[in-house]
C-alpha positions in Angstrom: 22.1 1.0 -24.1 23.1 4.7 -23.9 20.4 7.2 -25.6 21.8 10.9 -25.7 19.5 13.8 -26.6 21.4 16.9 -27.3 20.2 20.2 -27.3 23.3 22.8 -29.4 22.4 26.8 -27.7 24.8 28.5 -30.2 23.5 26.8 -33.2 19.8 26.2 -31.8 19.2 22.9 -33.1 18.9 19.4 -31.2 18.3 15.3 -31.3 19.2 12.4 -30.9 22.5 11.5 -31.2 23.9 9.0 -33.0 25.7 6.2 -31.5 25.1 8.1 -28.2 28.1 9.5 -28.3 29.5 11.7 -25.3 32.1 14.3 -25.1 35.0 13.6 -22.8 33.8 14.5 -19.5 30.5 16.9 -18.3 32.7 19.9 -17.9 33.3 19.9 -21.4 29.4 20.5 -22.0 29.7 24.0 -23.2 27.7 27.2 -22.6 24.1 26.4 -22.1 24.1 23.8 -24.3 21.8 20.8 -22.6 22.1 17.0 -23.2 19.9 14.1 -21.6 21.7 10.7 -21.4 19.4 7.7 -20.9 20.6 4.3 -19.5 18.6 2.0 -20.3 19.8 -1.8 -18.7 23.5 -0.6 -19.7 26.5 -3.0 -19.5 29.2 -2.4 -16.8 31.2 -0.5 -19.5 28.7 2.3 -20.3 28.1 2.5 -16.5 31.1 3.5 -15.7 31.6 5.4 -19.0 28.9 7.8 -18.2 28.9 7.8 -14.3 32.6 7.8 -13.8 34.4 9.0 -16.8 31.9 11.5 -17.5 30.1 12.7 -14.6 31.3 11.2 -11.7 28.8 10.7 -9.1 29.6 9.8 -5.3 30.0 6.5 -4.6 26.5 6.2 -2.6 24.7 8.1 -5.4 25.9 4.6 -7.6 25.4 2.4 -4.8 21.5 3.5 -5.0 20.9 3.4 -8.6 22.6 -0.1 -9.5 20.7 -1.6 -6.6 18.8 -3.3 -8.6 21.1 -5.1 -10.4 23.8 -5.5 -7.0 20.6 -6.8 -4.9 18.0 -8.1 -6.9 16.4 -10.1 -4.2 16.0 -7.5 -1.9 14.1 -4.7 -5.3 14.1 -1.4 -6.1 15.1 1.2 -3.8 12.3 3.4 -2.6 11.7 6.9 -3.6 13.8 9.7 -2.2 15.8 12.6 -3.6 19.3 13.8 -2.3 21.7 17.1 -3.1 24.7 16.3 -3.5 27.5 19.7 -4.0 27.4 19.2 -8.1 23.8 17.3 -9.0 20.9 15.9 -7.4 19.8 12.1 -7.0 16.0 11.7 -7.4 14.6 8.2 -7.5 11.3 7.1 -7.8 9.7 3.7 -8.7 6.9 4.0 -12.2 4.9 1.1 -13.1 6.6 -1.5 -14.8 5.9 -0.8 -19.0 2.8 -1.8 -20.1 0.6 -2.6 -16.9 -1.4 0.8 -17.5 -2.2 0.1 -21.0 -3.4 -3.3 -20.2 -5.1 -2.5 -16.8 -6.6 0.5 -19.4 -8.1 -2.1 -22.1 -8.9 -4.9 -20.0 -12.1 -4.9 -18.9 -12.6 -6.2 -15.3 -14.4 -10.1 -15.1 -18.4 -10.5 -14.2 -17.2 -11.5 -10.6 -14.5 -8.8 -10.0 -11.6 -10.6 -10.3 -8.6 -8.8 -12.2 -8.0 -10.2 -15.6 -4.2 -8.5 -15.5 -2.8 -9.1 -12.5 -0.9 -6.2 -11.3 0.1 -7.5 -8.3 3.4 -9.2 -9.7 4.5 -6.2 -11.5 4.4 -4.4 -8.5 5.8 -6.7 -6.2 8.8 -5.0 -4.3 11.4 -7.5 -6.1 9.8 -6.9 -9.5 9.4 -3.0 -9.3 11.4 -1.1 -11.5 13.4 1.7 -10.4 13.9 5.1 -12.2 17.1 6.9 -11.0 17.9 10.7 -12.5 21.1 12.3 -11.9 20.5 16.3 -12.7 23.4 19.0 -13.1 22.5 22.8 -14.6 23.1 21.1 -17.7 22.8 17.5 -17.8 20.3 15.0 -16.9 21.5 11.2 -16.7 18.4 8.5 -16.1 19.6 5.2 -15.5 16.8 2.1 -14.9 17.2 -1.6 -16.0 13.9 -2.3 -17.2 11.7 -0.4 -20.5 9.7 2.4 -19.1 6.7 3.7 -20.7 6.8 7.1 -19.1 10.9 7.6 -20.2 9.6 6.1 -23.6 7.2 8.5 -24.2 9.3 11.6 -23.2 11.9 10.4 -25.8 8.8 10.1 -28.9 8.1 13.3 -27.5 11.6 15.1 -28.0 11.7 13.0 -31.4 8.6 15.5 -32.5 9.5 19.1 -30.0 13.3 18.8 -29.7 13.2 22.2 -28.9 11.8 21.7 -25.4 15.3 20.0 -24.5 16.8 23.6 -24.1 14.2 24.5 -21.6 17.0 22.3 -19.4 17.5 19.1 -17.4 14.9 20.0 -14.6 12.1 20.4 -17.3 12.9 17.2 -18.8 12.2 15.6 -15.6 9.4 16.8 -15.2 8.3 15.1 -18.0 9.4 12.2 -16.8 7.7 12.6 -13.5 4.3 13.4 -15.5 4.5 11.0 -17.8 4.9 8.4 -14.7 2.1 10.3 -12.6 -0.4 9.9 -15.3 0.4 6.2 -15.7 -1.4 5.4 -12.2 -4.6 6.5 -13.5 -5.7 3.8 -14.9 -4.9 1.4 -12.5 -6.4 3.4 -9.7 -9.5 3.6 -11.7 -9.6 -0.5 -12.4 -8.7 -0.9 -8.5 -12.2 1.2 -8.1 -14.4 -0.7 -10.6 -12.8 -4.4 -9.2 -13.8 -3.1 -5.3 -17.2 -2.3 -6.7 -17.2 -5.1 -8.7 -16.6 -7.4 -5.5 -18.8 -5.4 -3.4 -21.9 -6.7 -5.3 -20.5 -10.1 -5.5 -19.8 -9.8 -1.6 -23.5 -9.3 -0.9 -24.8 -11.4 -3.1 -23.1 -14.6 -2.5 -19.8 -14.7 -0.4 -17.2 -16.8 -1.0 -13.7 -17.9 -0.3 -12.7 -17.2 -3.5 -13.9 -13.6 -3.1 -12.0 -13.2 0.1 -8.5 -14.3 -1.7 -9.2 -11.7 -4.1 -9.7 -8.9 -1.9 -6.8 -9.9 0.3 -4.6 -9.6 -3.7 -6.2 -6.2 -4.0 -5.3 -5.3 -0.1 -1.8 -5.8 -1.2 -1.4 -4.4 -4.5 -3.0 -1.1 -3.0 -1.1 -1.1 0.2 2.3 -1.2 -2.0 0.8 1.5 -4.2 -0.3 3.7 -1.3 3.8 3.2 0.1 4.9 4.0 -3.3 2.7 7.1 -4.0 3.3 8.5 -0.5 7.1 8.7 -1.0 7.1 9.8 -4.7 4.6 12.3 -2.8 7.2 13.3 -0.7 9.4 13.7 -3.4 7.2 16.0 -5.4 6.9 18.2 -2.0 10.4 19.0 -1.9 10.9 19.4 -5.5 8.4 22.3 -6.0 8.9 24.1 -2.5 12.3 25.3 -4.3 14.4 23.4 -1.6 17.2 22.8 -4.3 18.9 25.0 -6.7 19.0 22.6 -9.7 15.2 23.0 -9.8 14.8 26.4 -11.6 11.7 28.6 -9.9 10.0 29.0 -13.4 9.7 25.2 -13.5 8.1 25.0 -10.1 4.7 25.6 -11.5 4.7 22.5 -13.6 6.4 20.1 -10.2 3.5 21.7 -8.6 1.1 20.5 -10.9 2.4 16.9 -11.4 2.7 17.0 -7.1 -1.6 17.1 -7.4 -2.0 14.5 -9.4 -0.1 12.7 -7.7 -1.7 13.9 -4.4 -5.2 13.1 -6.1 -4.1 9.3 -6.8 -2.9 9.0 -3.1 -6.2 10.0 -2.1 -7.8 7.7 -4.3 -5.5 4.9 -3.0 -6.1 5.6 0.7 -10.0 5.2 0.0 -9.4 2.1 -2.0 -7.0 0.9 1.4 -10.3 1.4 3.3 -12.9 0.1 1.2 -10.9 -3.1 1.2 -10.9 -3.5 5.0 -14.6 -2.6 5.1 -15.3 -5.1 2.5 -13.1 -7.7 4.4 -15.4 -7.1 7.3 -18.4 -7.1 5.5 -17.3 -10.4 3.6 -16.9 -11.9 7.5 -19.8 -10.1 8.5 -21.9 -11.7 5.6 -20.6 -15.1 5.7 -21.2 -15.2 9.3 -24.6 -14.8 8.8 -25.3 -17.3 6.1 -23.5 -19.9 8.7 -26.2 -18.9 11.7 -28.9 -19.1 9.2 -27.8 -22.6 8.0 -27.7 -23.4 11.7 -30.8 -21.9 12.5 -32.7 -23.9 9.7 -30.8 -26.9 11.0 -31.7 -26.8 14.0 -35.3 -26.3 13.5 -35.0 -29.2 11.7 -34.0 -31.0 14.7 -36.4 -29.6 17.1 -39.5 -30.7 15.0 -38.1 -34.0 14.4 -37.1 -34.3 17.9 -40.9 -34.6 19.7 -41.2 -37.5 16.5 -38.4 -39.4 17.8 -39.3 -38.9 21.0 -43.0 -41.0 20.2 -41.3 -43.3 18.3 -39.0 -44.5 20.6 -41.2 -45.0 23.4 -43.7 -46.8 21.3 -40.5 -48.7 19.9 -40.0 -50.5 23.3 -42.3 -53.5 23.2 -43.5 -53.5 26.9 -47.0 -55.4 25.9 -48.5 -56.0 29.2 -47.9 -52.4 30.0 -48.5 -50.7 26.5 -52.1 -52.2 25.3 -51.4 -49.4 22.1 -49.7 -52.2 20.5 -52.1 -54.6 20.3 -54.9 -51.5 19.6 -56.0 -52.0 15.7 -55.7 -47.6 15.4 -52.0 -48.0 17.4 -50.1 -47.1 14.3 -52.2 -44.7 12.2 -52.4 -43.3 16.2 -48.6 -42.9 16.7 -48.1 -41.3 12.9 -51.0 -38.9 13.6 -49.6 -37.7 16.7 -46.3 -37.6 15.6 -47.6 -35.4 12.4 -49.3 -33.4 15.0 -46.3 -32.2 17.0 -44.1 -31.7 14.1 -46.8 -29.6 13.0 -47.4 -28.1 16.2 -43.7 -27.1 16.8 -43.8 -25.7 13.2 -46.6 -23.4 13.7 -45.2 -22.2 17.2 -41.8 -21.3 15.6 -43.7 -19.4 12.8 -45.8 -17.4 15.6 -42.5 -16.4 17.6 -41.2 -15.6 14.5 -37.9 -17.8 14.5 -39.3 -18.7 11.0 
């Protein structure tokens, strides 16, 4: 589906158009006229309407952004931007539409286990893709899948049209915000599950326990890949390394580039809480296996001294052993079996192995 937002300098007025109608080719954009064309899981016929006919991109540039749909077993393509001599290719990879509203209104279960799993959504064959194509004048974004932060840029413009003329590079960075602000929520229900788990952890460790935290090592090692790229991204948006990105519109990369920098960090101490919990999980079990041993085995030291007087009173030598035939022989061995069990109990309480 094709989605055009126009923005008309000489007549200053904007909106959606209808039918998504283009003009011929980009060149016949006028003046400073502005237009945003959204792609939303288009057939082959309005991809090559838009990135051939009309803007034709380099062959690589289309090679990136229908990955997903060439190669869907091997994902999304990972985050990067590229100049080319007439536009510049960002891609980055947002959070598939809906997780953060549901990570947001879920709340996490009494034992820390995630009650939405985000760990399929962000699998690297199930993560969407956001490719933007940006000229002085035109911005093309092209992903397969509904995304929450290009759907609530577009309610936006519905309400400021306006803000279209500001130009393509200040649409983007809507986009980009929009996308940034997305991870909060899930970095902040990645917090409360590791704290969750951490009190389950010390209270009463279990395998279960461990399969969760080994999910949650994965879902925030593929974030923490992600965010550092789209980090990378940001970094060489706002340090004015391209032309396409105006200097006034800096200021607000900048300020999308720490957020996102404040997520990373957030993601990186979620990475290492996860291995410290791991090891405490280990650590923890560990000791609940020596302290089952140690109780068994104490078991089976005062028992031992027991079985030890039972079996040599169990032999039945009579003319060597006149304690059978004794009338106290019995109530003898009990007593004195009592007595060492007791004996070895007491002396494991005073060397406090007890």
């Amino acid at each position: 589906m094709i989605t055009v937002f126009r923005w008309d300098c000489t007549n200053r007025t904007g909106g959606l158009v209808a039918g998504g109608e283009l003009p011929a080719t980009a060149a016949a954009v006028s003046g400073e006229d502005v237009l945003w064309i959204d792609l939303s899981d288009p057939t082959p016929e309005e991809e090559h309407r838009v990135l051939e006919e009309f803007l034709h991109v380099h062959a690589l540039t289309l090679e990136d952004m229908t990955r997903p749909r060439r190669m869907p077993q091997e994902g999304a393509h990972l985050p990067k931007v590229e100049e080319f001599p007439d536009y510049l290719l960002a891609i980055v990879n947002p959070l598939p539409i809906g997780l953060a509203q549901a990570m947001a209104k879920t709340p996490p279960s009494p034992n820390g286990e995630p009650q939405v799993d985000p760990i399929q959504g962000l699998q690297a064959k199930h993560r969407p893709q956001l490719s933007a194509v940006l000229t002085r004048h035109i911005l093309i974004t092209y992903h397969l899948q509904p995304l929450d932060c290009v759907n609530e840029v577009a309610a936006h413009l519905g309400k400021h049209i306006e803000k279209v003329r500001r130009g393509p590079d200040y649409l983007f960075h809507l986009i980009l915000d929009a996308m940034v602000d997305d991870y909060a929520p899930v970095v902040d229900r990645v917090s409360a599950l590791l704290d969750g788990l951490e009190r389950a952890v010390f209270r009463d460790p279990s395998p279960k326990q461990l399969a969760h935290l080994l999910r949650l090592k994965r879902l925030v090692s593929r974030m923490r890949k992600t965010l550092i790229l789209e980090r990378e991204v940001l970094a060489r948006l706002m340090r004015g390394e391209f032309e396409l990105v105006n200097e006034h519109e800096i200021a607000y990369y900048r300020n999308v580039y720490d957020h996102l920098v404040r997520y990373t960090e957030l993601i990186e101490s979620a990475r290492e809480m996860v291995s410290d919990l791991m090891q405490t999980h280990l650590a923890a079990a560990s000791n609940r296996l020596n302290r089952v041993m140690k109780y068994l085995t104490t078991i089976s030291t005062i028992v031992l001294p027991m079985s030890l007087i039972a079996g040599v009173y169990g032999m039945n030598f009579r003319k060597n052993m006149p304690e059978l035939d004794w009338e106290w022989g019995y109530p003898f061995a009990l007593g004195l079996m009592a007595c060492t069990g007791l004996g070895s109990y007491l002396l494991f309480r005073f060397r406090g192995w007890l």
